[in-house]
N, C-alpha and C positions, 0 to 999 in steps of 0.2 A: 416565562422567558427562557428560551433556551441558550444553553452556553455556546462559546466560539472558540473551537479549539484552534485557532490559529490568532499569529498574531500581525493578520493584514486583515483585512476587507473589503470586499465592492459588493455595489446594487447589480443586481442582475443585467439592468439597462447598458448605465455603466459600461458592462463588461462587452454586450452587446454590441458600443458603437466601437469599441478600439480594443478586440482579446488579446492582440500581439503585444500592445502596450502593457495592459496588466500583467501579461506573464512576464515579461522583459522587470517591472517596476517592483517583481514581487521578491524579497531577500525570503525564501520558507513557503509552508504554506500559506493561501488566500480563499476564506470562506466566502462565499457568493452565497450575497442577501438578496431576500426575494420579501419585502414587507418587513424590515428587519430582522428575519428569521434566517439562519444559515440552511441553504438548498442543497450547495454541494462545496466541496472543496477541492482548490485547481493547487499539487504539490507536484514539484520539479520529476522529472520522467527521471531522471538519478534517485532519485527517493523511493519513487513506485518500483525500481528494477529494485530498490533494497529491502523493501516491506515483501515483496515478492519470494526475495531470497530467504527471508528469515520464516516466511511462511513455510514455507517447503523446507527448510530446515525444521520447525517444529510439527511437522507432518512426518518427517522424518526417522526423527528422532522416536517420535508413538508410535509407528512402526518397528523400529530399533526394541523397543521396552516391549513391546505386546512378545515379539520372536525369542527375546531374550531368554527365556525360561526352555526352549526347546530343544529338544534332541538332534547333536549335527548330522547332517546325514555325510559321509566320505564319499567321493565320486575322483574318478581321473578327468584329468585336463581333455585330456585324448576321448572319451566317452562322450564329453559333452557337444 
């Protein structure tokens, strides 16, 4: 049995006959069962712009760390 990391659910079908309903119905994320196994899970487009943000902040940031150790190089505003 696999776990549900969300605390809604719909059958695949379900979601099939009415997806405006379900997103509308849904407070968080909503895993989409498919045999009672979660397939995929449908979480508010403000959530995904903020899993997004925090990605690329910790993309970031290991860029930040890897550079950290190096020698600056000086340059003028004007050269560049």
């Amino acid at each position: 049995m696999q776990k549900i990391l969300a605390g809604a659910s719909i059958g695949i079908s379900e979601l099939k006959m009415n997806p405006s309903a379900a997103i509308e119905a849904a407070d968080g994320p909503v895993a989409v069962l498919n045999r009672n196994s979660p397939v995929a899970y449908l979480i508010p487009a403000e959530v995904w712009e903020r899993i997004c943000d925090v990605l690329d902040d910790v993309e970031l940031a290991a860029i930040a760390r890897e550079r950290a150790g190096e020698k600056p190089i000086h340059v003028k505003l004007d050269d560049l």
